[in-house]
N, C-alpha and C positions, 0 to 999 in steps of 0.2 A: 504494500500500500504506500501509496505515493500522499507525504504533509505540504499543500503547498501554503507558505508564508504570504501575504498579500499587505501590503505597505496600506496605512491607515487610509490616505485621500482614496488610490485604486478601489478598496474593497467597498468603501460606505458608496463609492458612484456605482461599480457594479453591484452593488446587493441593493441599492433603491431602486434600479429596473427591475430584480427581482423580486424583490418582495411588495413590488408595494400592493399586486391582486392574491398576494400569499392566502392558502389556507388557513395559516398557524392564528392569524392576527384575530384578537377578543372579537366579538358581537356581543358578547352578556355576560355578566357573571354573575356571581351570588344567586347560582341554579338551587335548587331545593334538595336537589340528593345529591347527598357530596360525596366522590369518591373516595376508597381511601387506600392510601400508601401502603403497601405492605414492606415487613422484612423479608431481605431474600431469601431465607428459608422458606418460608410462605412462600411467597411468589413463583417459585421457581416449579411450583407444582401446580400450579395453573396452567390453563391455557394463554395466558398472556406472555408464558417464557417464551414460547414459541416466534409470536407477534414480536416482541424486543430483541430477540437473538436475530430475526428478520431484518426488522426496522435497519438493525448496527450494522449489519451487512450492507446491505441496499449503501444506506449512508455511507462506508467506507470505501465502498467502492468507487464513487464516485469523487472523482480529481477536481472539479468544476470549483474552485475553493471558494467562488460569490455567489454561488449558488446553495441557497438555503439548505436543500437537500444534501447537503456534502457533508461529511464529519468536520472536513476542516472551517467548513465557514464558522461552524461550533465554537472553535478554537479559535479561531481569531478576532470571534467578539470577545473571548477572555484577554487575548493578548493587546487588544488593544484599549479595552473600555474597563477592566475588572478593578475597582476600588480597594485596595489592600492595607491596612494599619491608619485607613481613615473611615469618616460617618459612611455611614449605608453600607458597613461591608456582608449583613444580614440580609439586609431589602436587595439591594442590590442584585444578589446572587438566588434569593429567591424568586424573581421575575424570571432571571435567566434559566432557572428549571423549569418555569410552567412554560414557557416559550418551547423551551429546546422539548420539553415532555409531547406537549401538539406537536411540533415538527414531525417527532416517530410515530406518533397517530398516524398523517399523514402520508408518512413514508411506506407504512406497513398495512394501510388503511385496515387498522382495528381501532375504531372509536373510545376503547373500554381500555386499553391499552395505560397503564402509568406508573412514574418511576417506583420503582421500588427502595429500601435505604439499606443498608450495612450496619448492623448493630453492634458496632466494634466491642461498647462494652459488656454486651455480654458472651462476644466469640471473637478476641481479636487477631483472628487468623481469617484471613481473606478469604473469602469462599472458594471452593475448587474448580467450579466451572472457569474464575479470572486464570485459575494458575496455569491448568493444562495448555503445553506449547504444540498441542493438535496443530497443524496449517490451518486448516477449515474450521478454527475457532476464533471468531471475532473478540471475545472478547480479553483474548493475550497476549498480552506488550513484555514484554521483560522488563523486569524490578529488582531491585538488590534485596527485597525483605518482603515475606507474606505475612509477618508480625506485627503487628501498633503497639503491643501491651508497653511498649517504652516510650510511645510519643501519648499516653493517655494521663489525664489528671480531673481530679474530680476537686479544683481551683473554683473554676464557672458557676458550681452549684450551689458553694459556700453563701449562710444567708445573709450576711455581712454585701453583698453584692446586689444592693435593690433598686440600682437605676438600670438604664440600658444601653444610651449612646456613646459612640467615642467618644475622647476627650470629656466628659464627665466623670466624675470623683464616683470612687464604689460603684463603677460599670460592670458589666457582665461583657458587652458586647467583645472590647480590644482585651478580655480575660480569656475569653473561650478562644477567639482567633488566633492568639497566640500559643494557647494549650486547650483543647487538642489539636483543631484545626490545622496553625503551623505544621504541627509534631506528626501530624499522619502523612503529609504531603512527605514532609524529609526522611521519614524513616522506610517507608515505603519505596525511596526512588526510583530514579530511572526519570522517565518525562512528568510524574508525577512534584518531583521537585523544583518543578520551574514553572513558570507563565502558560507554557504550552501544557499543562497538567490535562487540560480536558482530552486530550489524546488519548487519556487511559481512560477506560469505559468503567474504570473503577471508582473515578473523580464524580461521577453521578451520583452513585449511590454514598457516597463519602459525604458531598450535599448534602441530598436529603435524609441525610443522618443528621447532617449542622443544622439544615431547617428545621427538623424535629426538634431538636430539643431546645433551640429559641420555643417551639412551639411547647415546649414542658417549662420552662423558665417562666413565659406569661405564669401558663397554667398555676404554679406552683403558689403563686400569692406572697404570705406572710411579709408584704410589704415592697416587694418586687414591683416595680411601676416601669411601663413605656409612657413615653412621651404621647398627652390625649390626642386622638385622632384629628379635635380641630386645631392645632398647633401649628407654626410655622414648621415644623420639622417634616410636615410630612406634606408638604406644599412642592409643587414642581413633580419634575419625570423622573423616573430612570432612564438611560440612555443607551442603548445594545448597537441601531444600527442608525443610520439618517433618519429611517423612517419607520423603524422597531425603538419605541419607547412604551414607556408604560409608570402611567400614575403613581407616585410614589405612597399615593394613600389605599393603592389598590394592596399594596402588601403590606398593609398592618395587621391582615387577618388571614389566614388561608378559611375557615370558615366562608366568611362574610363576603368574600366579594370572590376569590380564587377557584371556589369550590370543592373544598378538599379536605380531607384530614389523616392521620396515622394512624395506623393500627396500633400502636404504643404512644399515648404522648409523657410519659411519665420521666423523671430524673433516673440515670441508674443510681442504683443503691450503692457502689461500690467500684474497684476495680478488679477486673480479672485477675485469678491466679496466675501465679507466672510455670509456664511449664513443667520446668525446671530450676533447680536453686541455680542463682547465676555464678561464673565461674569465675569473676571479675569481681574487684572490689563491690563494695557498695558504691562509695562516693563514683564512680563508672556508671555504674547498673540502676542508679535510683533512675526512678522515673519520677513528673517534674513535680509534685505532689510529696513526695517521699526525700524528703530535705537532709541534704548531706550533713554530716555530724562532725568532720574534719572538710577544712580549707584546704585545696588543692597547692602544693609549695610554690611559693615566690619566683618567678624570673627577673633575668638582669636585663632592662629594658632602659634604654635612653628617653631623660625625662625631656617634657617638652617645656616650654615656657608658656608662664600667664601672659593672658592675650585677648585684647579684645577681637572678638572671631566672627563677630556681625554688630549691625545696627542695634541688635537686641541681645548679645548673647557674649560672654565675658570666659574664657577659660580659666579656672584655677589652679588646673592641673591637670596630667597629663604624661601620655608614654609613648614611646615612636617605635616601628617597625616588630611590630608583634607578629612570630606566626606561631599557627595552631596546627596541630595534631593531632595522633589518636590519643595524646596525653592531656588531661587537664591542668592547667596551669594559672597561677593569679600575675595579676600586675599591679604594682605599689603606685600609690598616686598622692605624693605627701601635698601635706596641704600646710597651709601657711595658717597662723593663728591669729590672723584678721578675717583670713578668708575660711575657717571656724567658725569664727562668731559670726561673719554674713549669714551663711549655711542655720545657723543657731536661731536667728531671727527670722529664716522665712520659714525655720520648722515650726516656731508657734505664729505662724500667720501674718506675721511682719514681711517686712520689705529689706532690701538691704544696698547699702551701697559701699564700694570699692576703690580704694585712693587714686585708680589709673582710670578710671570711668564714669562719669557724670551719671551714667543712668540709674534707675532706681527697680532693684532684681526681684522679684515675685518667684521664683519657681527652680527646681534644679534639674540637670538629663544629661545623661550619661550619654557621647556622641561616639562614635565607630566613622573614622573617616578613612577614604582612598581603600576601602572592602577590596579586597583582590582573591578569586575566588580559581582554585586550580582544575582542568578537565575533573581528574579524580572525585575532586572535593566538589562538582558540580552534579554526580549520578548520586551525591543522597548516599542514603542510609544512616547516617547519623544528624545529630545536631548538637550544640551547644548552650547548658544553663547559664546566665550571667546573672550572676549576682554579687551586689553591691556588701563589704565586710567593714561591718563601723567599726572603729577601738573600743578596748574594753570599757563598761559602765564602771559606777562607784564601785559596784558587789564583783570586778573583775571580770564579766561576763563577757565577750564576744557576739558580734551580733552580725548576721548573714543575710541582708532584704532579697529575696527574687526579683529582679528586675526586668525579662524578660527571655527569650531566648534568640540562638542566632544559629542557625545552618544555608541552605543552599536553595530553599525557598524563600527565605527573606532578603535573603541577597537578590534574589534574582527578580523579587518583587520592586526593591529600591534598586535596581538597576532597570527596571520598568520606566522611573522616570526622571532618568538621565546620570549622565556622568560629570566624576568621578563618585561613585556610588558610596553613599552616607547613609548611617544606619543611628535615627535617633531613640533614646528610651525614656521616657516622664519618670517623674518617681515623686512620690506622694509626699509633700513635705512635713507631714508630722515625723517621717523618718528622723531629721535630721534633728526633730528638738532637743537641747538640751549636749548635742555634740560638742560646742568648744569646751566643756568641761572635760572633756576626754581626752586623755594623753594618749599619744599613738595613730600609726597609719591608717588612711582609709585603704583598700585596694580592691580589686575586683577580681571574681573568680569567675573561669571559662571551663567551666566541670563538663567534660566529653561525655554523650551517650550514644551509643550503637544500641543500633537492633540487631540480631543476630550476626548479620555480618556488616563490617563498616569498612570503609576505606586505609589505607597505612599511609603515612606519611604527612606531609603537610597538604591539606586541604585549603585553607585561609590563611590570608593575610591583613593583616591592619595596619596600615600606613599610622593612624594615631589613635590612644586610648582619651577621651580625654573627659572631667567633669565640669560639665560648666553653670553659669550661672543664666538665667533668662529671666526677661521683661513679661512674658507670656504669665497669665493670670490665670497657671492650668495647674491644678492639684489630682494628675488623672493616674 
C-alpha cells in the first residue's frame, strides 16, 4: 500500500471538489436511537466485522490521497489540522471519528456499521486480528510493542481533577493526553508514534477509547464540570477540510446531537496486571502513575546562563547538550537565591520580578529547546517521565513533581508546528511555595520506560534544559 503525503494548500483544493456532494456530511442529528460503540471483543463477533474489515480494505487501497475514500486523505487531515497539547484536543478528535466512522459506512455501504474502541485497560494487549502479518490482513502495520500496560495511568480519573479544558488549573483534558493518550501512541510505535498515526487502523479504536472515557469523566460527577454549553468555548467550528467543518457545540455531547453512545461509559477501576514481574528496575518499569522512589543519578551537563529568552519569558537556569538513552538520567539546574524567592512568591500566588528584567512573572515551565530526535529514537516504543526534584523541606524530605512526559510522539507533534522544535511544560505554582527556604539543587529527572522492547542507544537530544520564569497568568 502506497501513503501519499499531500502538502496542506494541494489537499484542502483537491478535497473541496470532492467532498463538497460527499455522503459522509451531517443532515441531522440528535436521531432518537442512538447507536452504540462496542468493545472489540464484542464487535468482532458481529456482523459489522465483516463490513469494517471491508470498509479498510476498499479504503487502502485506494492511492487517490484527496479523495475522501482513500485511507490516506484520513491521514492527512490528522497531519495537517490535528490540535495537540492545546484547547479542543477532545472535541477536536471527536468530530474526526464520527466523520471518518460515515466515511466507512459509505465505503462499505453498511449503514449500521460503527467504530468500535480498545479497552486497553482492561486487556492491554492489542487485539490479535491488529497483530497477524497475514498479507491479506488490512488491519497490520508493524509496531515495536503489542503492550500499553507501560504507557497506562489512572492520573485522569483522580477527583482532584474537576474542570476540563486546556490551560485550566485541575484539568483532566492536557492530564489524560499526556497519560495515556501520549503513552499509547509511543509505546506502541512504528507510524503510531508520529502525526501520521492514523495509518494504523489501531489509532481508531485507540480514539474511541479516548472519547469514551471523556464520555465516563462527564458521566462520573462529584464535581467534574465542562465548560456550559452556552459559553464562549464552544462557539465556532472545528476545522478537518475547507469545506468539512463541524460545530464545535455539536461535540459537547455524543448523546445529544452525535447520536451515539458506549457500550461501557464507566472509569476503569484500576490498572492491568503486569504479565510478568518486570526484569528491570522499578525506577525503568514504573508506569506513569507508579512514582519512582529513587532519583535517577546526576549528569555532567554544561550550564546555560540566565537570560531573558522572550518578550514574556526570563531563564533562571539551565543545561546545554543533553542526550538520552535507554538510561535514565537527571540534570542539575542550580538556581540562584533571588531567583528562589521569585519562584517562592508566585508559589503562593504572587508575582515576581528579576534585577535583569522589568517585567513582572506570574507563572513557571520547564522548556526543552533545539529536540533532536534520532531515526531509532523516532519508531517509539518507549518514552520518557520528566519530572521536576525540589531540595529537601524543613523534615529533610525530597520532593519529585510529574511534570509531564517526552518521547517521539510529542516530539513529533511540536515539530508539527515548526522548527527548531520546543517542547514546553506548565507547572502548577503552588509547587514552588515556600522553596527559597530550601537549601539545595532543583534538577530534573528523565526516568526511561520501555514496553517490552525499546530502542538502545541515544534516541534524543536536547540542545537546552532550561526553567524559566513567564508573564502568562497560567496555573495549569
Amino acid at each position: 500500500m502506497r501513503h501519499d503525503l499531500v502538502g496542506r494548500r494541494h489537499f484542502m483544493q483537491r478535497s473541496a471538489m470532492l467532498l463538497g456532494a460527499s455522503a459522509i456530511l451531517p443532515k441531522t442529528f440528535g436521531q432518537t436511537t442512538l447507536m452504540v460503540r462496542p468493545e472489540w471483543q464484542a464487535f468482532k463477533t458481529t456482523p459489522r466485522y465483516d463490513s469494517f474489515l471491508r470498509a479498510v480494505k476498499l479504503m487502502k487501497t485506494n492511492t487517490q490521497a484527496t479523495d475522501p475514500r482513500s485511507w490516506s486523505y484520513w491521514t492527512n487531515i490528522h497531519l495537517n489540522r490535528c490540535p495537540h497539547s492545546i484547547p479542543y484536543f477532545f472535541a477536536w478528535h471527536r468530530g474526526y471519528l464520527y466523520y471518518f466512522e460515515r466515511q466507512l459506512r459509505a465505503v462499505c455501504g453498511d449503514p449500521q456499521l460503527i467504530l468500535p474502541y480498545w479497552d486497553y485497560y482492561t486487556n492491554p494487549t492489542l487485539p490479535a486480528e491488529f497483530t497477524n502479518p497475514s498479507t491479506d490482513n488490512p488491519l497490520y502495520v508493524a509496531r515495536v510493542n503489542n503492550n500499553v500496560r507501560q504507557a497506562l495511568s489512572m492520573a485522569p480519573f483522580d477527583s482532584s481533577l474537576i474542570n476540563f479544558p486546556t490551560n485550566s488549573a485541575n484539568a483532566f483534558e492536557p492530564s489524560f493526553e499526556s497519560a495515556p493518550h501520549n503513552l499509547v501512541h509511543n509505546i506502541i510505535g512504528g507510524v503510531m508514534s508520529d502525526m501520521l498515526s492514523p495509518t494504523d487502523p489501531i489509532f481508531w479504536l485507540h480514539h474511541a477509547n479516548v472519547d469514551r472515557l471523556w464520555v465516563a469523566w462527564v458521566s462520573a460527577g462529584n464535581g467534574r464540570k465542562m465548560p456550559a454549553i452556552s459559553s464562549a468555548y464552544w462557539s465556532g467550528s472545528h476545522v478537518y477540510t475547507s469545506t468539512l467543518t463541524l460545530r464545535r457545540s455539536y461535540t459537547y455531547s455524543t448523546r445529544t446531537t452525535l447520536g451515539y453512545r458506549y457500550q461501557n461509559e464507566s472509569f476503569p477501576t484500576g490498572l492491568p496486571l503486569a504479565r510478568s514481574a518486570p526484569s528491570a528496575p522499578d525506577l525503568v518499569q514504573a508506569a506513569p502513575n507508579e512514582r519512582a522512589t529513587t532519583q535517577p543519578p546526576l549528569g555532567s551537563f554544561r550550564i546555560s546562563p540566565t537570560r531573558q529568552t522572550s518578550d514574556r519569558t526570563f531563564a533562571i537556569s539551565g543545561a546545554l547538550d543533553i542526550g538520552l538513552d535507554e538510561r535514565s538520567t537527571g540534570v542539575q539546574l542550580p538556581v540562584s537565591s533571588e531567583h528562589m524567592r521569585a519562584l517562592a512568591q508566585i508559589g503562593v500566588g504572587g508575582t515576581a520580578t528579576v534585577p535583569a528584567s522589568q517585567q513582572r512573572y506570574r507563572s513557571v515551565q520547564l522548556v526543552l529547546d533545539n529536540v533532536m530526535i534520532t531515526e531509532a529514537g523516532k519508531r517509539g516504543g518507549y518514552y520518557y517521565r520528566v519530572d521536576l526534584n525540589l531540595p529537601p523541606n524543613a523534615s529533610g524530605k525530597s520532593q519529585s513533581i510529574p511534570i509531564g512526559t517526552l518521547g517521539a510522539f510529542e516530539i513529533s507533534g511540536a515539530a508539527h508546528h515548526g522548527s527548531p522544535v520546543w517542547l514546553r511544560y506548565r507547572m502548577r505554582r503552588a509547587v514552588f511555595a515556600g522553596v527559597a527556604a530550601r537549601i539545595g539543587l532543583l534538577s530534573v529527572s528523565f526516568v526511561r520506560v520501555d514496553g517490552e522492547q525499546g530502542p538502545t542507544g541515544q534516541v534524543i537530544g536536547l540542545g537546552e534544559v532550561r526553567l524559566e520564569l513567564s508573564t502568562e497568568d497560567n496555573d495549569a
